[in-house]
N, C-alpha and C positions, 0 to 999 in steps of 0.2 A: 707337441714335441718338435722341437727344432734340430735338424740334424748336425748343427753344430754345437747336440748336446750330447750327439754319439760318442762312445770311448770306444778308435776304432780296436782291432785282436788280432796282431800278426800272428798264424802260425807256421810253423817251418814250411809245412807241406802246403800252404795255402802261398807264401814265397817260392820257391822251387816251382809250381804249377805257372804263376803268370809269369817268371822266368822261362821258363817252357816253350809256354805260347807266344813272350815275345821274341825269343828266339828263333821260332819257325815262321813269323812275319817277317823279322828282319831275313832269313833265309830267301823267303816269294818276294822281296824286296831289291835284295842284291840277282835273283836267279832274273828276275824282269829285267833287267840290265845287262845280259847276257845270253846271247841267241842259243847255243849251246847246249845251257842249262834250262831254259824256258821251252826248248824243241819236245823234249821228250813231254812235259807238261800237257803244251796242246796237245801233242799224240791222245793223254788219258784224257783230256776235256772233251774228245771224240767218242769216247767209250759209256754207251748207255747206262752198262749196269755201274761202272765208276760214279758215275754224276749223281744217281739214284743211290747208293751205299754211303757217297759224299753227304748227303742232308741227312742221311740218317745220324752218321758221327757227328755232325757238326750239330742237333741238335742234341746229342749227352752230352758233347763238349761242353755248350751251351749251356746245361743246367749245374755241371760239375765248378765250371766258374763262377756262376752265380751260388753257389752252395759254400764258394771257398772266401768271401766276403763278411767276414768274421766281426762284430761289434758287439759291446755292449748295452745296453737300454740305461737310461738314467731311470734311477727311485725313487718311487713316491716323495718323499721329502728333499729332491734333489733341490738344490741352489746354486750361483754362480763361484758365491764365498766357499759353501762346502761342499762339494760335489761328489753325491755317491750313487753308483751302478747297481745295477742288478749281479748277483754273484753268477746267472747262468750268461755263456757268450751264445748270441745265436750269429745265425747268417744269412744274407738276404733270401735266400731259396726257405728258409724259417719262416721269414715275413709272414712271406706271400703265402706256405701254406698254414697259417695259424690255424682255420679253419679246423682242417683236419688235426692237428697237435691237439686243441680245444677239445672236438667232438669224443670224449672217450667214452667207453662202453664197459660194461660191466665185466665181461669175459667173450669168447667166440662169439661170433656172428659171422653168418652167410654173404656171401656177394650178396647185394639187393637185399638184404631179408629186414623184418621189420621186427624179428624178435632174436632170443638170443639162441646159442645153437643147443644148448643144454634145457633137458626140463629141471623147476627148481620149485621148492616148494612157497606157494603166494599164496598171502593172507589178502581175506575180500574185506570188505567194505561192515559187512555182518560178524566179523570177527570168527570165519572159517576158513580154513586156508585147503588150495586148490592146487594138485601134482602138476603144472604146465610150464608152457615156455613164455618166459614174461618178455613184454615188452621190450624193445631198445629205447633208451633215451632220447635218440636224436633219430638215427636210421629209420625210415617211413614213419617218421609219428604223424607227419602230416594227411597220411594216407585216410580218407574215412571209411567207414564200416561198410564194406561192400566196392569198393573202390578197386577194378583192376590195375594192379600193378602194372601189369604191360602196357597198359595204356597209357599209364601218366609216366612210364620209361621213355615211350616211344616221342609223344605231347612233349616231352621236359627236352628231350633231345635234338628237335629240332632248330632252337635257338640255336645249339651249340655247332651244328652244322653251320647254318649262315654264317654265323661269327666263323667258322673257318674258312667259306666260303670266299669268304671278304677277303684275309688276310690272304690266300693263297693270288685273288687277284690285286691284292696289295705287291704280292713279287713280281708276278707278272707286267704291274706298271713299271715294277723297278728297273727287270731285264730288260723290257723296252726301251726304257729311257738311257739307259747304258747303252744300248745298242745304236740308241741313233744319234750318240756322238760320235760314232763310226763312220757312220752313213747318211747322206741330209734325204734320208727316205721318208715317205710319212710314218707315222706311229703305228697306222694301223697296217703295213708293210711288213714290220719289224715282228710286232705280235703275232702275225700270222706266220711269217718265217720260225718264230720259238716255238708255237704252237704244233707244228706241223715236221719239227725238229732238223728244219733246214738251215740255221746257224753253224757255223763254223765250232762254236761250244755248245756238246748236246745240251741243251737247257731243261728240253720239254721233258725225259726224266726227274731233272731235279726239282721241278717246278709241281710235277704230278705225285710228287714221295712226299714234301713238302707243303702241300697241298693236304695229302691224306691225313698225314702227321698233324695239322693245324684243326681237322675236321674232329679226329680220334680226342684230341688234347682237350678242344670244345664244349664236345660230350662228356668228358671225363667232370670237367670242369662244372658245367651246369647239372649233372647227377649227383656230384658229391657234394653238393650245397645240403641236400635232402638225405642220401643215400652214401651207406658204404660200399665204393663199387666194385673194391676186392675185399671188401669183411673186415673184419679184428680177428685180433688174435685174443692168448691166452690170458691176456691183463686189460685187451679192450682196445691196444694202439690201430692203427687204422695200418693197413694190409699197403695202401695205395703209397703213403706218407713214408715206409721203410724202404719201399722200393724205389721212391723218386731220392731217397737220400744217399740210400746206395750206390748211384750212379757216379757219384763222385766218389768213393771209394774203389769201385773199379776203373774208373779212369784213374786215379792216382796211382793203382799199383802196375799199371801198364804205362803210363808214361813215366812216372819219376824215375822205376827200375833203369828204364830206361837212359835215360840223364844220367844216372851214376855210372851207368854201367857203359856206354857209348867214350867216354876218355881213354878207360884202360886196352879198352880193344881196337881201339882206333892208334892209340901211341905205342901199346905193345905190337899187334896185329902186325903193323908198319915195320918196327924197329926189324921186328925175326925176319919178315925178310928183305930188307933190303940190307940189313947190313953182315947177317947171317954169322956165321964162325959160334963163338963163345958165346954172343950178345942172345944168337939162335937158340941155342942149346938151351940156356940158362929162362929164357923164355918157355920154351915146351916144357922144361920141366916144371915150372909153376902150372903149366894148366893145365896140364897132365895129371900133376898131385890132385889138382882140386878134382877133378874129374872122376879120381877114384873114389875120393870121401861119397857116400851116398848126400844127395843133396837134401831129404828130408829130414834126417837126422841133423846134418849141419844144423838145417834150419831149426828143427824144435832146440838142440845147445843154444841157442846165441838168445832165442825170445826166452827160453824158460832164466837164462842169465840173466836178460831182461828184465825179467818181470821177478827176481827177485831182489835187482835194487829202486827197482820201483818200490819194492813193501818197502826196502830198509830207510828209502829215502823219500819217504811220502810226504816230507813238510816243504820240501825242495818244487814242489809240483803245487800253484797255486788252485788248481781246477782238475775235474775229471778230464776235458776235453785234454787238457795237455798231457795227459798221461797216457791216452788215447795217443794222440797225434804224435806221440815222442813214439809210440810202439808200430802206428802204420809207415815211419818211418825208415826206423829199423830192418823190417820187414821186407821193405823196396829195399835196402841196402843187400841187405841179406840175400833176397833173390838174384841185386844186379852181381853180388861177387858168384853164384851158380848157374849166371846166365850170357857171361862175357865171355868164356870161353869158345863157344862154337863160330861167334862173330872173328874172334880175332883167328881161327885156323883158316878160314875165310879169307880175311886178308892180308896175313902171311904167305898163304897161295898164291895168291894174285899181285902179292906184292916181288916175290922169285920171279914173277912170268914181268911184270914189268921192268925191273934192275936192268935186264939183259937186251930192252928194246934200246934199238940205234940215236935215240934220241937221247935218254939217258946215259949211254956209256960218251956221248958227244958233249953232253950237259957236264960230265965229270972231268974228259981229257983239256973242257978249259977253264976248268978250277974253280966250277960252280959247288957252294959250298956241301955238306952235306943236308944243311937245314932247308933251304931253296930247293933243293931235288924235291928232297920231303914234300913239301907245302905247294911246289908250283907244277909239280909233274906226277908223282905217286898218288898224295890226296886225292884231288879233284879226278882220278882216274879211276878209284876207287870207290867215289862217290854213291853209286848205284847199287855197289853189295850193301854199303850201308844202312840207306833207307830202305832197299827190299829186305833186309834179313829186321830191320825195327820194326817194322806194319808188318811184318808175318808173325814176329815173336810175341805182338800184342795183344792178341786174341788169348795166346797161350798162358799170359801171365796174367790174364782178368779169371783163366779156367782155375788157374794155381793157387788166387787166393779164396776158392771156394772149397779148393780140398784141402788147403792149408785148414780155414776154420771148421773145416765136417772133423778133421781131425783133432781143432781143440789148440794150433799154434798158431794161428794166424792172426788176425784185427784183435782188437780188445774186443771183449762181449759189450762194452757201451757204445761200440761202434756201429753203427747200421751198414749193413753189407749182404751179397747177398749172400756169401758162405753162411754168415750167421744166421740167417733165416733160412739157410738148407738145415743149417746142423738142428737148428729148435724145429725142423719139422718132421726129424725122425721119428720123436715119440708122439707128435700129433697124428702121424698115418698111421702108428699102431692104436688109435685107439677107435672103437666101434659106438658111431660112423668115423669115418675119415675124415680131419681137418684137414683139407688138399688144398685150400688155395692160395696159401704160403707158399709153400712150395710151387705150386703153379705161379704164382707172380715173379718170381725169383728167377723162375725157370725161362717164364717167357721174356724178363728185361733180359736176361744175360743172353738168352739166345739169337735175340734181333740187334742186340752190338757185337756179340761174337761174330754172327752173321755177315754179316756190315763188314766189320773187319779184315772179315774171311775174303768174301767179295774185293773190297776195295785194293787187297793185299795183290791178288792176283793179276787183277790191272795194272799197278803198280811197278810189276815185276815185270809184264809185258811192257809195258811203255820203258822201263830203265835200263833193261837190259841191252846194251848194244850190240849183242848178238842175236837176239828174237825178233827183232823189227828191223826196217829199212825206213827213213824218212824220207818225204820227197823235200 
């Protein structure tokens, strides 16, 4: 298969995403050219738990783009003359875990376990049949009869360590080698300066979170060739493969919200106050309305609208995923109109407190226009509430779409996310034993990028604000 046989799959939110990202490149791009805007920067590149929170995000980033790489496979009988696809679209994070997509199992299964979680009734060989827990198909078959488990856990996982081992001093060459076109010091100067985290950017954080992350990924990686290392679920899908697909659907509903929602509050926020009177008024009264409306109910009106010209208009929708992707859309939209609000009273505020600074009523006495005030004196001074009140809000809006699906409005159920594997794990902990590790994976990806989030938010805030810090 030549991959100039791929049919690639744009989907809206798979656009929007690398718009996203290249927009906050060209932002570290234009801020690098600007002492100003690149000060506060190094401030947070000093900052240990920053730097350490940084490789955490930047590796869900990481898989959420590689997940939003949409194509289709050519078919069996594919040709040049008549070229035909597979009807399902995958995407490169599919690839790579076919693996696991592949490996399915009958129903539940345990982390590590070799058989299923239910006993069911098996016919032998004698034509008796025996009340037990049969086998898994894939999950430990390789194990022999007497064969500890822990041991061939522990045996199997060593590779996986090296190979991380490697990569983590794969970075370490990297930040060296970056470093000493700074410096014509030797290599081994540099390394030990990173190591020892006497660079001017904390490294040895990121290098040691990064590190972990490459070692944990290793293991994952060479156990689950053999083994399910978070279980199946209720049809058999693999525990591990829902949670790594997830990632991209919370990162999409915290950043795209985002995007949408960053325009209105940024050109309304602006307008109420600098230009104040009518323009004011007329302004607070929109977010004021909205502010009354309860914002869940909003939300379930507009999806359940949704989702009933989806039925009306099902021919209009070539595929599941796009009907999918049209609804986690909406979804963002729908959150950014009940979450632009609090940004824009924000800078409304601070847009009063700057009008009335000596430089702007100077900007105005010599008939500087009003768009120019806007753009070259207000914006960029307000810069700072912006990005702290975005990375604080993001945590919030990956929590919202877990309680949007527990309650049944959120993602489409073909969606993988991890609300939806909270909500299908309610009647798994009511049953005796407990299926918990659904819920337990769900619980532990959202909570080490909320985390993350959380963390990095609060650095953030310290380094942007020009009131909490002094630079030298």
């Amino acid at each position: 298969m030549s991959i100039f046989t791929i049919q690639p799959v744009f989907l809206i939110t798979d656009i929007l995403l690398f718009l996203l990202v290249a927009i906050a490149v060209g932002y570290f791009c234009y801020a690098r050219q600007h002492a100003h805007l690149v000060t506060p920067w190094k401030h947070l590149s000093k900052n240990s738990v920053a730097m350490g929170s940084a490789a955490i995000l930047l590796a869900y980033l990481s898989i959420a783009v590689v997940d939003s790489i949409h194509f289709k496979l050519p078919s069996e009988n594919y040709s040049k003359e008549d070229p035909h696809y597979q009807p399902e679209a995958l995407s490169l994070l599919d690839v790579w875990l076919k693996p696991l997509r592949d490996k399915s199992e009958k129903s539940y299964s345990s982390p590590f376990a070799s058989q299923l979680f239910t006993k069911e009734s098996i016919e032998q060989k004698n034509g008796s049949t025996i009340w037990d827990y049969p086998s898994l198909r894939y999950g430990g078959v390789h194990l022999n009869e007497g064969q500890s488990k822990s041991a061939d856990i522990l045996i199997r996982s060593i590779p996986g360590v090296i190979k991380g081992l490697l990569l983590g001093a794969l970075v370490l060459i990297l930040l060296t080698l970056y470093h000493r076109k700074k410096s014509p010091q030797p290599l081994f100067y540099h390394m030990q300066q990173i190591l020892k985290g006497q660079c001017s950017i904390q490294w040895r954080p990121f290098l040691f979170v990064s590190t972990g992350l490459f070692i944990i990924s290793g293991i994952i990686i060479e156990l689950s060739q053999v083994y399910h290392v978070f279980g199946t679920d209720k049809i058999g899908d693999s525990i591990l493969y829902q949670s790594l697909k997830s990632i991209r659907t919370g990162i999409l509903i915290g950043t795209l919200t985002t995007l949408v929602m960053l325009p209105f509050a940024i050109i309304l926020g602006i307008a109420a106050g600098y230009f104040r009177g009518w323009i004011d008024d007329l302004i607070q009264y929109i977010y004021t309305t909205l502010n009354s409306i309860p914002s869940l109910l909003l939300i379930a009106a507009v999806m359940l609208m949704l989702q009933v010209h989806l039925n009306n208009n099902a021919e209009d929708y070539n595929s599941l995923l796009e009907r999918a992707d049209l609804r986690l859309l909406f979804l963002c939209m729908i959150l950014s109109v009940t979450s632009w609000t609090g940004l824009c009273r924000y800078l409304r505020a601070e847009s009063l407190k700057l009008r009335e600074m000596d430089y702007i009523a100077a900007a105005r006495t010599m008939g500087v226009s009003h768009i120019s005030i806007l753009s070259r004196h207000i914006l960029p001074n307000v810069t700072h509430i912006v990005l702290i009140t975005v990375i604080l809000d993001f945590s919030g809006l990956v929590l919202a779409e877990a309680m949007l699906a527990y309650v049944q409005i959120g993602v489409d159920p073909t969606t993988e996310s991890w609300g939806n594997m909270i909500n299908s794990a309610r009647l798994e902990m009511a049953r005796e034993p407990a299926v918990w590790w659904s819920l337990t994976a769900a619980f532990t990806f959202m909570l080490i990028l909320v985390l993350a989030a959380n963390l990095f938010s609060d650095a953030v805030r310290d380094a942007l604000d020009p009131r909490g810090q002094h630079y030298d």
